[in-house]
N, C-alpha and C positions, 0 to 999 in steps of 0.2 A: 504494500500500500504506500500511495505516495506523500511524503510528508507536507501538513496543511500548508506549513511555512518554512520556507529554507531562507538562513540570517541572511543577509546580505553584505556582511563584513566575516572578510575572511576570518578561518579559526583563530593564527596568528593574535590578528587585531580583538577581540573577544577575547583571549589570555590574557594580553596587556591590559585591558580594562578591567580587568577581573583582581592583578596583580600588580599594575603599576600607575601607570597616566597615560590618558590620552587626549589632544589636544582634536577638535572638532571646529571649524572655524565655518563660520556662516556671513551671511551678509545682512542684515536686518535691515527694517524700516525703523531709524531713530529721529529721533524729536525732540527738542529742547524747549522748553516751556518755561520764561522768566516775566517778572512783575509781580507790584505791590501785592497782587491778586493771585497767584499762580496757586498757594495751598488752598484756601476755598475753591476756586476753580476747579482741580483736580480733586479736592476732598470731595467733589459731587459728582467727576465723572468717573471715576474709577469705584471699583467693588473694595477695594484694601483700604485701611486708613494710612492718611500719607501726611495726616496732622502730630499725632503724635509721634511717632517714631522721630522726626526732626531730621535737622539736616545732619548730613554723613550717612543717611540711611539708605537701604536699599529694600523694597517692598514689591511682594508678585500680585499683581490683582487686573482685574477686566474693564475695558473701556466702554462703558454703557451709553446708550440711546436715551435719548429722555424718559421716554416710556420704560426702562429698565433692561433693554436686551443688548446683550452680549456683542459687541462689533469685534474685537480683537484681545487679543492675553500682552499685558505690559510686565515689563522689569520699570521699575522708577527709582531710579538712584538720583538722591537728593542730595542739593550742597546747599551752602549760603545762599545763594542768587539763583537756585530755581532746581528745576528737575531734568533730567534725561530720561528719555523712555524711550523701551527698546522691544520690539515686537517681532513677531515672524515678518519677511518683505511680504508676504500674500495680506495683510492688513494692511497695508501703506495709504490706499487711496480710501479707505473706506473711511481711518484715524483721520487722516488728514482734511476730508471732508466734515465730519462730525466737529473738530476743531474750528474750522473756521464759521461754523454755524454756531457754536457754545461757547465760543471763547470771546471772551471781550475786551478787546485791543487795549483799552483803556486799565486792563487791570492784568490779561496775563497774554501776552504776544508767543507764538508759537514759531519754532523756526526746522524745517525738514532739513537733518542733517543726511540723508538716508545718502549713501554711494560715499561719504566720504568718513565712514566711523564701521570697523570690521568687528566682529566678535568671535572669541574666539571660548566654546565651553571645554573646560579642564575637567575630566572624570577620571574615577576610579582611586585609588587608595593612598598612593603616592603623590596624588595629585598637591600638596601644600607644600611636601617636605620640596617638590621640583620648583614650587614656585618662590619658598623662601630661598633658593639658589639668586636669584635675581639681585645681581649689585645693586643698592639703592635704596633696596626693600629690606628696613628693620624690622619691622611688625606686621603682620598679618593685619586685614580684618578682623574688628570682634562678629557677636551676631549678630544678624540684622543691620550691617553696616556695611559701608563702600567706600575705599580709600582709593586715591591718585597717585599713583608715582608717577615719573619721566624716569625711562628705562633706556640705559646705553646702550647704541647700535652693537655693540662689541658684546652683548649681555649673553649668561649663558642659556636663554632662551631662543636665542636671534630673531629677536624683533622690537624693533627699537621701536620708542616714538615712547605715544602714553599709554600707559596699563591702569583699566579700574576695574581693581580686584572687589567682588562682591560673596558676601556671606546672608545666606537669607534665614537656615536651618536653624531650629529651635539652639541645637546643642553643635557648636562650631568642633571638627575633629582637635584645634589646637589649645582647647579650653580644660580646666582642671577638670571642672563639673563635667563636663561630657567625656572621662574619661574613665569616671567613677560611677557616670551612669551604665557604661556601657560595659561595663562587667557584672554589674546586676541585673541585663537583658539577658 
């Protein structure tokens, strides 16, 4: 009998994420959202609270319609001066349309960075220890947070430019507590 679904990544690559890191790099639809207005704005279109957490945070939640329905899945990593949000490219025109219809110039201006900000998802077990390799890079994220560095071309990652590392999990792998939790799982 023929199997429902055959992986699509070779055994290989499935080992390493099993056992090491693996870096997955995508292209997103991103968005930067700033003004006196941008946390109310966003506290009403997204499913996640994006008031509390404050800035340096990083939160997952949904870009809703007036009416409450679902348009697209956001990352919102928040700084001082507004937010970044970062979505599948298949939401791009849909976000971007919804914004310019619910966003009010005057309080939170919206700017499509999409084609010029890459992402890249780090998985699997190894994946901190390979990131703390990064010249530059003292401290990890905690939880729920999102830090900036500028990473040397020369870095042992090789890719220069800017890196924002985001932690969203209740219990961060490099935290005491989640490490105390997870030998009582």
């Amino acid at each position: 009998m023929p199997a429902l679904h055959e992986p699509s990544l070779p055994l290989a690559a499935i080992d390493r994420l099993r056992t090491s890191a693996v870096v997955v790099p995508t292209e997103p639809a991103v968005f930067r959202v700033e003004g006196p207005g941008a946390v109310p704005c966003l506290q009403g279109l997204l499913t996640n609270d994006v008031e509390k957490p404050g800035p340096g945070s990083c939160v997952y939640g949904a870009l809703l319609t007036p009416k409450g329905m679902i348009v697209v899945d956001f990352w919102a990593l928040r700084d001082a001066e507004g937010f970044t949000l970062v979505a599948p490219a298949s939401g791009r025109e849909a976000a971007l349309d919804l914004f310019k219809r619910q966003l009010q110039p005057r309080l939170a201006k919206v700017r499509d960075l999409t084609g010029e900000w890459t992402a890249a998802w780090w998985l699997g077990p190894a994946t901190w220890d390979r990131l703390a390799q990064v010249r530059g890079l003292t401290a990890l994220p905690g939880p729920d947070s999102a830090r900036t560095a500028e990473v040397p071309p020369s870095d042992a990652l090789g890719m220069g430019g800017r890196l924002t590392l985001a932690a969203t999990w209740p219990q961060a792998p490099w935290t005491e507590q989640s490490s105390q939790e997870s030998t009582t799982r």
